[in-house]
C-alpha angles and dihedrals in degrees: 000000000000084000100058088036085059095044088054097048095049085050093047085051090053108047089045082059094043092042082051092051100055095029102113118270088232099057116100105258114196119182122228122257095241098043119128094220106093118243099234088061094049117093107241103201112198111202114263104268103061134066122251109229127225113285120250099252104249120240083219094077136072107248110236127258107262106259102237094230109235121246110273118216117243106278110234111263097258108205108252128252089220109126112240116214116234115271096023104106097205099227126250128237121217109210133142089245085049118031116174120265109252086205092066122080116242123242104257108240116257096241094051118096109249083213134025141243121281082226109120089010092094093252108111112080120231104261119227122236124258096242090053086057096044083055093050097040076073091067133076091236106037091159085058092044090051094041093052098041100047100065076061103053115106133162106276087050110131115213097222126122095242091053084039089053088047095051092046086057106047082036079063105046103045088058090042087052086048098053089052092075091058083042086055093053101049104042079071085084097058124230129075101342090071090064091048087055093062094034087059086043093053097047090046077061093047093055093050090058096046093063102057083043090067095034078059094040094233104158100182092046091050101047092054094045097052084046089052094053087049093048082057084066116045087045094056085061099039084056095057090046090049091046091052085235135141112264110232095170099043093111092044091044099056102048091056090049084053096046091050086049095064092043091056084044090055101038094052093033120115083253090077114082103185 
């Protein structure tokens, strides 16, 4: 009876190995409690759709030596995804791993201008002395009397009343000169432009005069001669008015009438010591 009992045992044994052996690799194999084959060697199989997590390191097992990690190479310097808000220039670091590109342009500094003087470019109008404006604040036009002095300035001009007064008169003559040859033209027509041509004649020659009259400090000369520039004037537009007849000349006119005017103010003001 032993015998047999033995003989069954040893059977059972071997068709539960043989049983283990054929049994399907996918199949969940769970060892039993009392079984002398220790857990951690046995295979644990999850079904396929889920995920096995990481086995619990056996004590069994030597842990492994840390791995010294290798040097890693600078990385070249990517340029970022961040989103930079208009107007912040992101700075820029200078370092031998990341020079600065040549071919972007750099940020202007704060403190430089983003645009330059108008210094040297032509745009900065030649400013008249103090003493000039102190001379044309006597006249009734002194705009007029600055506008018409300062093309004339130069750097030997000198800002006293007597060299201001010069350059009023010859300021005043030259334009008178220039408006004859539109006199001229016009007094081809008859009426009363022709009057106007020898009146402009006449004040060019009164200008003249005027002006050896002040070289020579003649006061009296040089006062009738500047009133009877303006009188020139006024006469050629009283000759359109009497006539009935359109005034071509009545701007022109009256700017010349204005700029002998300021003349005459200069030349009799306190400012003129002849």
């Amino acid at each position: 009876m032993d015998t047999n009992k033995n003989l069954g045992a040893i059977v059972v044994i071997a068709v539960s190995a043989l049983f283990a052996l054929f049994t399907s690799v996918d199949s969940e194999c769970v060892p039993l409690l009392n079984s002398y084959v220790a857990r951690s060697l046995l295979p644990v199989f999850l079904p396929s759709n889920t995920e096995a997590p990481s086995p619990a390191p056996s004590q069994d097992t030597l842990s492994p030596s840390p791995e010294i990690p290798a040097p890693k190479a600078a990385a070249p310097t990517m340029p970022s995804s961040r989103k930079v808000s208009p107007g912040v220039v992101p700075a820029v670091t200078t370092s031998p791993a990341n020079p600065p590109s040549l071919s972007e342009p750099m940020a202007p500094s704060p403190n430089e201008p983003l645009i330059s003087s108008g210094e040297g470019l032509g745009l900065i109008p030649q400013l008249l002395p103090p003493e000039i404006k102190t001379v044309c604040a006597e006249t009734d036009f002194p705009a007029l009397c600055e506008s018409s002095i300062q093309p004339l300035l130069t750097g030997q001009t000198k800002p006293d009343p007597e060299s201001v007064l010069l350059l009023m008169i010859r300021a005043s003559h030259d334009a008178t000169k220039s408006a004859l040859d539109v006199v001229r033209k016009l007094a081809e027509e008859g009426g009363a432009a022709s009057d106007c041509e020898e009146l402009y004649d006449l004040a060019v020659r009164n200008f003249d005069d005027a002006v050896e009259a002040a070289k020579s400090r003649d006061s009296g000369t040089l006062n009738i001669n500047l009133s009877a520039a303006m009188t020139d004037f006024v006469t050629c537009s009283d000759g359109f008015e009497e006539m009935g007849e359109p005034n071509p000349l009545a701007d022109v006119g009256d700017k010349l009438m204005k700029m002998a005017s300021n003349c005459l103010a200069i030349s009799t003001s306190s400012l003129i010591k002849f």
